[in-house]
N, C-alpha and C positions, 0 to 999 in steps of 0.2 A: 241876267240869267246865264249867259253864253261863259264870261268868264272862267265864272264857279264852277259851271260844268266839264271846261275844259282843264281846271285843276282838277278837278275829283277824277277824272279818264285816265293824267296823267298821275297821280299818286297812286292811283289802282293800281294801275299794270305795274308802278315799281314796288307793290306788295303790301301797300296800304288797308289797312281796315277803314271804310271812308262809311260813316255815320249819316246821314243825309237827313239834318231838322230841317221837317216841314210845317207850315201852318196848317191846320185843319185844312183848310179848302186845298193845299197842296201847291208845288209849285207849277208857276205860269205854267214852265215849257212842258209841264205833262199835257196842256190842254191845246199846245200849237200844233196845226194840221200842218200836214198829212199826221193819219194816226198810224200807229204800229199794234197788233193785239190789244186795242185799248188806251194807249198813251201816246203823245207826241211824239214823232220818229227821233225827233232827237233828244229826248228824256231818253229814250228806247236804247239810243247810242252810247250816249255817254256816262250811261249810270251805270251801267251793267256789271255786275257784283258789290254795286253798292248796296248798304243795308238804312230802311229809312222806319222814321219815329215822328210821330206827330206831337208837336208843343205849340201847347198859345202860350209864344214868351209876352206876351203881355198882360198876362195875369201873374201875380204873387206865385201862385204853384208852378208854372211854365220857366218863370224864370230861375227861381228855387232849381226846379227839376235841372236846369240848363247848368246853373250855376256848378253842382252835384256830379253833373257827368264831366264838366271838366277837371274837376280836380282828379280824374284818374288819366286823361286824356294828355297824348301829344300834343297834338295842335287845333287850336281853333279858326275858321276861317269864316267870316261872314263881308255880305255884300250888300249890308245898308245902308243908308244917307246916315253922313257923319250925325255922334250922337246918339243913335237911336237906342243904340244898345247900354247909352249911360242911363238913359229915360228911364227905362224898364230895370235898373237897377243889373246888372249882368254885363257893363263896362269891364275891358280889358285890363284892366290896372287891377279891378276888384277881383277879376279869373285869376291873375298873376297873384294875386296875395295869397290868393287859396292853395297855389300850385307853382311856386318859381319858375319850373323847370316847363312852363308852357309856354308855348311857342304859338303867338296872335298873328292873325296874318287877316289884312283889310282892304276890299275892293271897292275904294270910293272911284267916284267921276274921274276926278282930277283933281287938284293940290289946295284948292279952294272948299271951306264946310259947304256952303251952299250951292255948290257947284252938280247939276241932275245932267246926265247925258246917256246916250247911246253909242252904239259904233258910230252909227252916222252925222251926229253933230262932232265925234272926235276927229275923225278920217276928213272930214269937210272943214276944220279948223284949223288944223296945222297943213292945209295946202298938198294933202295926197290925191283929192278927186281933181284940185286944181291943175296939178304937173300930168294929170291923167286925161284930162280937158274935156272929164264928163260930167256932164248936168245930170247924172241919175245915181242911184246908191248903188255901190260894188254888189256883186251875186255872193260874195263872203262877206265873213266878218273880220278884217282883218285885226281890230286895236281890240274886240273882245278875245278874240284867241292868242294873239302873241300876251295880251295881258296877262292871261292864264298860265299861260307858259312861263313868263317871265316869275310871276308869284311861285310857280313849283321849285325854281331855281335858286327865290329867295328864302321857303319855308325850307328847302334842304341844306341851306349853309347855315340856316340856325339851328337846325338840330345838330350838324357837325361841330359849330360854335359849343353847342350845350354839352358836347361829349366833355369841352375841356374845362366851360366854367362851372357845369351844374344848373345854368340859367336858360331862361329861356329870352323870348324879346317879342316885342311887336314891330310887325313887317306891314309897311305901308305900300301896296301896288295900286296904284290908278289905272284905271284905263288909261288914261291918256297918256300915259307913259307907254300903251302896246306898240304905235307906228315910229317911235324913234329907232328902233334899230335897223328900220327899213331908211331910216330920213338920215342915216349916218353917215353915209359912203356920199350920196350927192352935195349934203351939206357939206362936209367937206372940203369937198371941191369947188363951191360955190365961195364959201369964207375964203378960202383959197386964191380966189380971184377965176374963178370956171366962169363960161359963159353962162350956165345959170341950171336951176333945178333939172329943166327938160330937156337941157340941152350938152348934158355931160355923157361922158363914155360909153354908163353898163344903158343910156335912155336913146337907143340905136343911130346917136348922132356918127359912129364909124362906121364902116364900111364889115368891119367884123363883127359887131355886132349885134344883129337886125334880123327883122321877117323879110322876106324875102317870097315872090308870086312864081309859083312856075305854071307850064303851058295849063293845066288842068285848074287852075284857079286855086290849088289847093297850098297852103304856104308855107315855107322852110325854115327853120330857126339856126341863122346859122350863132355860133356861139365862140368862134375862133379869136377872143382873145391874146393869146401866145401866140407868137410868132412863128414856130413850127408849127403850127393849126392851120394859121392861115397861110404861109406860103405851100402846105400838102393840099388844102382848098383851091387854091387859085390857081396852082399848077394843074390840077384834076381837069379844073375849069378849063385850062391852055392858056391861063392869064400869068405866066410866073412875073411879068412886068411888075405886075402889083404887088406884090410879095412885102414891099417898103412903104405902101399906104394903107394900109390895116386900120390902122388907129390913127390915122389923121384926121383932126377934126377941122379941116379947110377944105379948099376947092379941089385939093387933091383927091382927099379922102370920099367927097360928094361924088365925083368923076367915077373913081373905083366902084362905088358902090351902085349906079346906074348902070357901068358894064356890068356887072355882076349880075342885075337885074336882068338885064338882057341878056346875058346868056343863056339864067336859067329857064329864061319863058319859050326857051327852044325847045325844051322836053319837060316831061311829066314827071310828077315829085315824085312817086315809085323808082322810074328809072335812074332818077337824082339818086336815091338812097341808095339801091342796088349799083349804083358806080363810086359812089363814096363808102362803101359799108367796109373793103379791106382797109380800108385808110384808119379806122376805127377814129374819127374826125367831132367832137362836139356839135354835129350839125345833123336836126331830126326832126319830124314834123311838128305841126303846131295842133294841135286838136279843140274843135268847137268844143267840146266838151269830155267831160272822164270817162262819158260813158263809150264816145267815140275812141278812144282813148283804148279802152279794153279790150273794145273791139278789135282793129286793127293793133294795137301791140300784146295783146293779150297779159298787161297787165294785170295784179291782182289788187284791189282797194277795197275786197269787202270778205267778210266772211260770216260764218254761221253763227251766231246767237244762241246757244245750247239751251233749249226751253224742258222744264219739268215734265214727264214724263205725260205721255197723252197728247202732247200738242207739238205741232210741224217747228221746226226750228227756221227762221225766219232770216236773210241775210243784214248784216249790220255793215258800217264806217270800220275799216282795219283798224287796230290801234298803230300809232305812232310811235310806240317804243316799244324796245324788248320786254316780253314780259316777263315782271317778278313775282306776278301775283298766283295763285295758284284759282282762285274765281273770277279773274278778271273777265272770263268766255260764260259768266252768271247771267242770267238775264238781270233786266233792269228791275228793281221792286217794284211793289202794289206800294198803294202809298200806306204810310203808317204800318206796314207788315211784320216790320221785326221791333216794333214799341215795347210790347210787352220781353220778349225777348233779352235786349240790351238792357232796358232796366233791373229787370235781375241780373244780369251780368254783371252791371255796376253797383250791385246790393241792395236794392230796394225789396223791401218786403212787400207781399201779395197785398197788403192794403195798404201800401203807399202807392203801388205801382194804379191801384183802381182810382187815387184821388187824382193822380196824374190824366191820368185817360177820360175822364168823365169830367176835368174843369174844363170851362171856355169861360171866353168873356161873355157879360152875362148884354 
C-alpha cells in the first residue's frame, strides 16, 4: 500500500496527473484508522490531487479498459505479486506493444516471484531492527517509503531516457531494495574491516557523535563530526583538551565522551542551547516526538488540505518536495470519482464508458 502511495505524493507535487485504479471495494489504506472526512488519514495524505477510477481488472472489460488508458499514458505503475497482471491479460510487455514510449514501473517484495512481504519482514531481514536491538516494529515505515522514493528516481530517468530514444522501459523497484541506502555507509565500513554494523562512526560509538543527558533528563544530539564543530564544542564546554579525540573509536574516544557527559548533567538542555546557540554548532535537542518537535521549535510538518467548498479544510503531512503541481493542495478523491470523467478524456463513448462502470466479476 505505503509504497505506491508515496510515489503518487512524490510525482504529484512534481506536476503529475497521477490516475489512481482502484478495485471496486477500493484501496486498503482508504479503510486504515484513524479516519479523515471519511477515509484513512493516510489515503487522506497522500492522494491528494490525485484523481481515481474504479476497474475490475479481472474481468475481460477491466482489463480491456486498463489496457486502452495506457496506450495514451506516461507511465504505468502497479504493486502486485509477480504475474498478476500477465493473468489478467494486461502484462507490461503487451502495455509496451500498444505504446513504446511507456514507461512500466513494478513494486514487487523483493527480487524473488514468490517472494510476499511488508516493511516489517524487509527491515527485520537485512538486520536494520537488529543493529537497532529492537524486538518491536519501527513507529515508520522506513523500506516502504525510501522504496517509493527510490521508484520516483527511477520512473524519472526513464522518461529522460525516453526524451532521446523515443522508448520507454520497465523499471523493477522492490521493497527490499528501500533500506540499502541506509545499510551503505556502515556496510562499508564493516567490508572495510570496522568493528562492525553498531559499532561504526555515524552509530554514536564517538564522542562526537551521540545523545547526550543533561541535568533536566532531557537529551542533546550532539552532531560534531568536523573537527571545527567539535573543538567550538568542547572549548564551549572548557574541555579544548579533547579537541583531538572526537572521532576516536578507543579508550580515548570512550573517556571524552563520559566527560562530556558529565559536564553536560551540570545544567539544563535550555541553558546548553542558549550557550551553544552563537557558536551556530550541529548540536540540538532530541524530541520524543514531531509533535514535541513543533512545539518547542515551532517547526512546520503540516498544513491545510483545501476542501470543496462548504466543508472546514482539515490539516495534512507537508509535502516533501517543491511543488510542481498546481493541485497538489486537492484534497484526496472519493473513490471511483473522476471514472466517468477520464474515460471520456481518454475517448470512450457514453456507452462504453456504462459497460465499464457496470461490469464486475460476476
Amino acid at each position: 500500500m505505503l509504497p505506491g502511495a508515496v510515489l503518487a505524493r512524490t510525482l504529484l507535487d512534481l506536476g503529475a496527473t497521477v490516475i489512481k485504479v482502484e478495485a471496486p471495494g477500493g484501496d486498503p489504506l482508504r479503510a486504515a484508522l484513524p479516519h479523515v472526512l471519511g477515509m484513512g488519514a493516510g489515503f487522506f495524505s497522500f492522494f491528494r490531487g490525485a484523481r481515481s477510477i474504479t476497474l475490475d481488472l479481472a474481468t475481460s472489460v477491466g482489463a480491456a479498459t486498463l489496457s486502452r488508458l495506457a496506450r495514451q499514458a506516461d507511465v504505468v505503475v502497479e504493486s502486485f505479486r509477480p504475474g498478476t497482471l500477465d493473468r489478467w491479460g494486461i502484462g507490461f510487455e503487451l502495455l509496451r506493444a500498444n505504446n513504446e514510449a511507456l514507461v512500466c514501473c513494478s513494486l514487487p517484495a523483493g527480487h524473488h516471484a514468490n517472494e510476499i512481504a511488508h516493511d516489517l519482514n524487509v527491515v527485520a531481514r537485512c538486520g536494520v531492527l537488529g543493529m537497532l536491538e529492537r524486538t518491536t516494529p519501527l513507529p515508520f515505515q522506513l523500506a516502504d517509503v525510501s522504496c517509493g522514493l527510490l521508484a520516483a528516481t527511477s520512473i524519472l530517468a526513464a522518461l529522460l531516457e525516453r526524451t532521446k530514444t523515443g522508448r520507454g522501459r520497465v523499471v523493477v523497484q522492490p521493497l527490499s531494495s528501500g533500506p540499502l541506502p541506509f545499510l551503505a555507509f556502515p556496510l562499508a565500513e564493516t567490508i572495510a574491516g570496522g568493528a562492525g554494523m553498531t559499532t561504526h562512526t555515524i552509530a554514536g560509538a564517538c564522542a562526537a557523535y551521540r545523545l547526550y543527558t543533561c541535568q533536566d533528563r532531557l537529551e542533546l544530539a550532539v552532531g560534531c563530526l568536523e573537527p571545527k564543530f567539535w573543538h567550538a564544542f568542547v572549548t564551549a564546554l572548557e574541555m579544548p583538551d579533547l579537541s583531538d579525540v572526537g572521532l576516536d573509536l578507543g579508550p580515548a574516544g570512550l573517556r571524552a565522551a563520559e566527560r562530556v557527559q558529565a559536564k553536560l548533567l551540570t545544567a539544563a538542555r535550555a541553558d546548553w542551547l542558549e550557550r551553544l546557540a552563537p557558536l551556530h554548532l550541529p548540536v540540538g535537542p532530541s524530541h520524543a516526538t514531531w509533535l514535541a518537535a513543533m512545539r518547542d521549535d515551532g517547526q512546520t510538518l503540516v498544513c491545510d488540505a483545501t476542501l470543496p467548498e462548504g466543508r472546514q479544510n482539515h490539516p495534512t503531512i507537508l509535502s516533501w518536495l517543491p511543488s510542481f503541481g498546481a493541485e497538489s493542495d486537492c484534497p484526496a478523491p472519493e473513490l471511483g470519482a473522476h471514472t466517468h470523467a477520464v474515460l471520456r478524456e481518454f475517448g470512450f463513448a457514453q456507452d462504453e464508458i456504462e459497460t465499464v462502470t457496470t461490469s464486475r466479476r460476476s
